[in-house]
PDB file of N, H, CA, C and O in Angstrom:
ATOM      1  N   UNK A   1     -16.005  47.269 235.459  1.00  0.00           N
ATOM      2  CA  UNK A   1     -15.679  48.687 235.267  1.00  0.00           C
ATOM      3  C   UNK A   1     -14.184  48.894 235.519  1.00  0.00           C
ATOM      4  O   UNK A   1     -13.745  48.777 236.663  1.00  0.00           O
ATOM      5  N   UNK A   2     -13.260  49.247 234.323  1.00  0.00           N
ATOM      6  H   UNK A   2     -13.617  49.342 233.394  1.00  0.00           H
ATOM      7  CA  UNK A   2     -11.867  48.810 234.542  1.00  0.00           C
ATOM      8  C   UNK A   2     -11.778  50.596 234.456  1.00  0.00           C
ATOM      9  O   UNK A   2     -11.410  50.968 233.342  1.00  0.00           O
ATOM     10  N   UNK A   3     -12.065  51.784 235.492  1.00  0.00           N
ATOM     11  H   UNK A   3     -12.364  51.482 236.397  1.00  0.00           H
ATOM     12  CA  UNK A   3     -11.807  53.365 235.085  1.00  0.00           C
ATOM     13  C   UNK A   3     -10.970  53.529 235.956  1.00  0.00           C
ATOM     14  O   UNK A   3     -10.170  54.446 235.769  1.00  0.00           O
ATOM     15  N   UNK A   4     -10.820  52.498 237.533  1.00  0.00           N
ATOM     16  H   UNK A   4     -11.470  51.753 237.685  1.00  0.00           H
ATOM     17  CA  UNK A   4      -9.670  52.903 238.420  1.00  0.00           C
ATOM     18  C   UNK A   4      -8.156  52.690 237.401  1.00  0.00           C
ATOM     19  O   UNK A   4      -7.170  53.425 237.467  1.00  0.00           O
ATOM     20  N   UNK A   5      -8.279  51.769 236.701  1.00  0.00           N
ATOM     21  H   UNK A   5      -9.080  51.172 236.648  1.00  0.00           H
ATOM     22  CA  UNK A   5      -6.756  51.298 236.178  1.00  0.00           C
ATOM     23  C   UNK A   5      -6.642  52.357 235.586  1.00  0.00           C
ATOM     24  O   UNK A   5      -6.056  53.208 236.257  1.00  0.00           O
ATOM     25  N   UNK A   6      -7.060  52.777 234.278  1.00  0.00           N
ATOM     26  H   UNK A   6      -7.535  52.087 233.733  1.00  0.00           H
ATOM     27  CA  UNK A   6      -6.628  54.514 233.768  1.00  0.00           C
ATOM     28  C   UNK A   6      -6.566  55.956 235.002  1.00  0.00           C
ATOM     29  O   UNK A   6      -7.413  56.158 235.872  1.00  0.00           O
ATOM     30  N   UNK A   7      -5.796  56.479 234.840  1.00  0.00           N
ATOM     31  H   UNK A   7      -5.108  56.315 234.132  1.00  0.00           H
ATOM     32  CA  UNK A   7      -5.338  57.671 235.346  1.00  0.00           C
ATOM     33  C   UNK A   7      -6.245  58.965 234.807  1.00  0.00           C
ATOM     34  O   UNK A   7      -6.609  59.840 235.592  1.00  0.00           O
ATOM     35  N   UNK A   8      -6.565  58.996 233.417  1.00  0.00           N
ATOM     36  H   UNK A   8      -6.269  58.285 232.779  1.00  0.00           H
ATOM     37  CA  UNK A   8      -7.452  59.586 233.312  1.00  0.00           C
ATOM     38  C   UNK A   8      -8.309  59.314 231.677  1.00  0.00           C
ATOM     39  O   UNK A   8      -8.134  60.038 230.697  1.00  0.00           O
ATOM     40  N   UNK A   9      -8.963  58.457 231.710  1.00  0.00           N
ATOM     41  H   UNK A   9      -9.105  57.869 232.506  1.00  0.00           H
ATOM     42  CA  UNK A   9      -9.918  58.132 230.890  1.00  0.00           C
ATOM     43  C   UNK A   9     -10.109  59.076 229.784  1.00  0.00           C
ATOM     44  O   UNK A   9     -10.379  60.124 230.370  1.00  0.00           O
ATOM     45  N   UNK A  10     -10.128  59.349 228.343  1.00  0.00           N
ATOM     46  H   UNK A  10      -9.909  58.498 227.867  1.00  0.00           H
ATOM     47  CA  UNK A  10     -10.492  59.379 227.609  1.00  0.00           C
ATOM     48  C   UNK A  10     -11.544  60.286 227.734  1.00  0.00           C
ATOM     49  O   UNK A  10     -12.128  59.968 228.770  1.00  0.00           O
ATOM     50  N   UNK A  11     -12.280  61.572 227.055  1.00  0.00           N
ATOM     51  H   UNK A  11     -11.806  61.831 226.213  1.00  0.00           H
ATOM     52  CA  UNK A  11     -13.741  62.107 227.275  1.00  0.00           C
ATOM     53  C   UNK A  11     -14.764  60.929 226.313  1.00  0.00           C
ATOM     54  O   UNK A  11     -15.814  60.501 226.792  1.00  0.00           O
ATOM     55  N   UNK A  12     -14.385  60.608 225.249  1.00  0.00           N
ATOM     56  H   UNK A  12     -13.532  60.956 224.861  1.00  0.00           H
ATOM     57  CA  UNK A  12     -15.311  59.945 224.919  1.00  0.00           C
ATOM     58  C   UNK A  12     -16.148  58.785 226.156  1.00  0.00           C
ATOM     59  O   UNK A  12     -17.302  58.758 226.582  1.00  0.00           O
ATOM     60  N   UNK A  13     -14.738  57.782 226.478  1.00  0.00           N
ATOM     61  H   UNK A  13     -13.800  57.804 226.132  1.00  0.00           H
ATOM     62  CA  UNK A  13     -14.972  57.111 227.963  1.00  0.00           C
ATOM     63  C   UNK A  13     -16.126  57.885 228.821  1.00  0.00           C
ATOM     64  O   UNK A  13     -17.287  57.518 229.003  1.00  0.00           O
ATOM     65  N   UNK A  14     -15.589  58.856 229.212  1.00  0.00           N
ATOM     66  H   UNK A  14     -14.646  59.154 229.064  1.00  0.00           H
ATOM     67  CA  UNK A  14     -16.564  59.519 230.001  1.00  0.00           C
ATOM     68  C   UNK A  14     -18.061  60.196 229.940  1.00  0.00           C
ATOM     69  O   UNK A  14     -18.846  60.541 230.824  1.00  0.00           O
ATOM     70  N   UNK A  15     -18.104  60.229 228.651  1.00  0.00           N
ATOM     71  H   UNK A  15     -17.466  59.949 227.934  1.00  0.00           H
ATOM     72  CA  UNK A  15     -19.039  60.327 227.960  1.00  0.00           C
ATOM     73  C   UNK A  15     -20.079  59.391 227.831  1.00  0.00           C
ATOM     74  O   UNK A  15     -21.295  59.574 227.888  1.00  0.00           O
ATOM     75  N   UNK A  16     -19.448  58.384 227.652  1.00  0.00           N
ATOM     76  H   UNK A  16     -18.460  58.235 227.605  1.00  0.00           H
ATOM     77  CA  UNK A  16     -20.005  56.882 227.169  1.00  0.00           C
ATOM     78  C   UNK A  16     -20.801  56.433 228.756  1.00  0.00           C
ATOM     79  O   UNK A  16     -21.973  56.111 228.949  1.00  0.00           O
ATOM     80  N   UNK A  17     -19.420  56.588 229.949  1.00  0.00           N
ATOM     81  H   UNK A  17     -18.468  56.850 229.793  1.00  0.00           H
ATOM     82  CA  UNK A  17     -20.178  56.195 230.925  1.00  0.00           C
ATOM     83  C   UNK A  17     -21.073  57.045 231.615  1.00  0.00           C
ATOM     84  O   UNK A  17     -21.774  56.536 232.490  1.00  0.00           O
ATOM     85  N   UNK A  18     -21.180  58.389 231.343  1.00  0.00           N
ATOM     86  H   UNK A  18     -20.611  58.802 230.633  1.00  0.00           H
ATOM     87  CA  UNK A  18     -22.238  59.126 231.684  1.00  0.00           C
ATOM     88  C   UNK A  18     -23.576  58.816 231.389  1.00  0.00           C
ATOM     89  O   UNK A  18     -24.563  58.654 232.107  1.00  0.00           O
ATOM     90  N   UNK A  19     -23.338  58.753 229.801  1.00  0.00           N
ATOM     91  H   UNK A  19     -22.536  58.884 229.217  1.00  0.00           H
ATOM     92  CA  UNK A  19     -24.643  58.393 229.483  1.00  0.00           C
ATOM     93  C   UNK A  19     -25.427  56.795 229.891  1.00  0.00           C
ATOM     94  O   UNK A  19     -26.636  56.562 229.932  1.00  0.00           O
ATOM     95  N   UNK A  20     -24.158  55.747 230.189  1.00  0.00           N
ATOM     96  H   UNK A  20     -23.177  55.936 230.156  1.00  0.00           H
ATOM     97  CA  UNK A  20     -24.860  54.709 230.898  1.00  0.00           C
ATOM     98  C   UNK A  20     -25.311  54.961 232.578  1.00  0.00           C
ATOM     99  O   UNK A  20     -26.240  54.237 232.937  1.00  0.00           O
ATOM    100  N   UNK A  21     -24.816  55.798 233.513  1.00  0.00           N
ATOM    101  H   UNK A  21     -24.062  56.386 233.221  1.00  0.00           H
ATOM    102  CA  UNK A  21     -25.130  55.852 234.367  1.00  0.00           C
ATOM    103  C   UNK A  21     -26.573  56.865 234.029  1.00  0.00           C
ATOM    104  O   UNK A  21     -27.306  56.644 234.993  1.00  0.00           O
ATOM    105  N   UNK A  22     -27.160  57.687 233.259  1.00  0.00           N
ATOM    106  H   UNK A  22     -26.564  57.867 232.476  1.00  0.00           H
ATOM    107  CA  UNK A  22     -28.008  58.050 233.139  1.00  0.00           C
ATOM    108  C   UNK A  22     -29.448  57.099 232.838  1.00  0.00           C
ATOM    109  O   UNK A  22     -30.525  57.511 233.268  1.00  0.00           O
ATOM    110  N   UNK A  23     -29.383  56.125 232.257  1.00  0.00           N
ATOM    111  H   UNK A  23     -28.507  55.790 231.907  1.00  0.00           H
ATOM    112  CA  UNK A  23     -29.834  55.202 231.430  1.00  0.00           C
ATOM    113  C   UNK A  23     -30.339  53.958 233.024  1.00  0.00           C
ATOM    114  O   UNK A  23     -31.383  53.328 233.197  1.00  0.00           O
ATOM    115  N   UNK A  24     -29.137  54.037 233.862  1.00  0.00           N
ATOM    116  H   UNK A  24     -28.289  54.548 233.722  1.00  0.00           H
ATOM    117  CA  UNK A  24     -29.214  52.867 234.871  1.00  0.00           C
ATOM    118  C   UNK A  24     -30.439  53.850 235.886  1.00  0.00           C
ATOM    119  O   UNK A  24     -31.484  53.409 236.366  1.00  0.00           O
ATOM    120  N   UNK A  25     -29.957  55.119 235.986  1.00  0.00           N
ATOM    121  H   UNK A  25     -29.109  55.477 235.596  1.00  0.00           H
ATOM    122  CA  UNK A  25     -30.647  55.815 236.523  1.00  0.00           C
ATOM    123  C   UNK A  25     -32.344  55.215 236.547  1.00  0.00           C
ATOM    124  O   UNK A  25     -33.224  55.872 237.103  1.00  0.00           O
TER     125      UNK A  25
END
């Protein structure tokens, strides 16, 4: 999970990992 190195990620990014933390859920 490389999101510390960006300052501020992209929404898609965030998007993307939302929906995987939903999924891990």
């Amino acid at each position: 999970m490389k999101t510390a190195t960006a300052p501020l990620p992209p929404l898609r990014s965030v998007k993307v990992l939302d929906q995987l933390r939903e999924r891990i859920r």
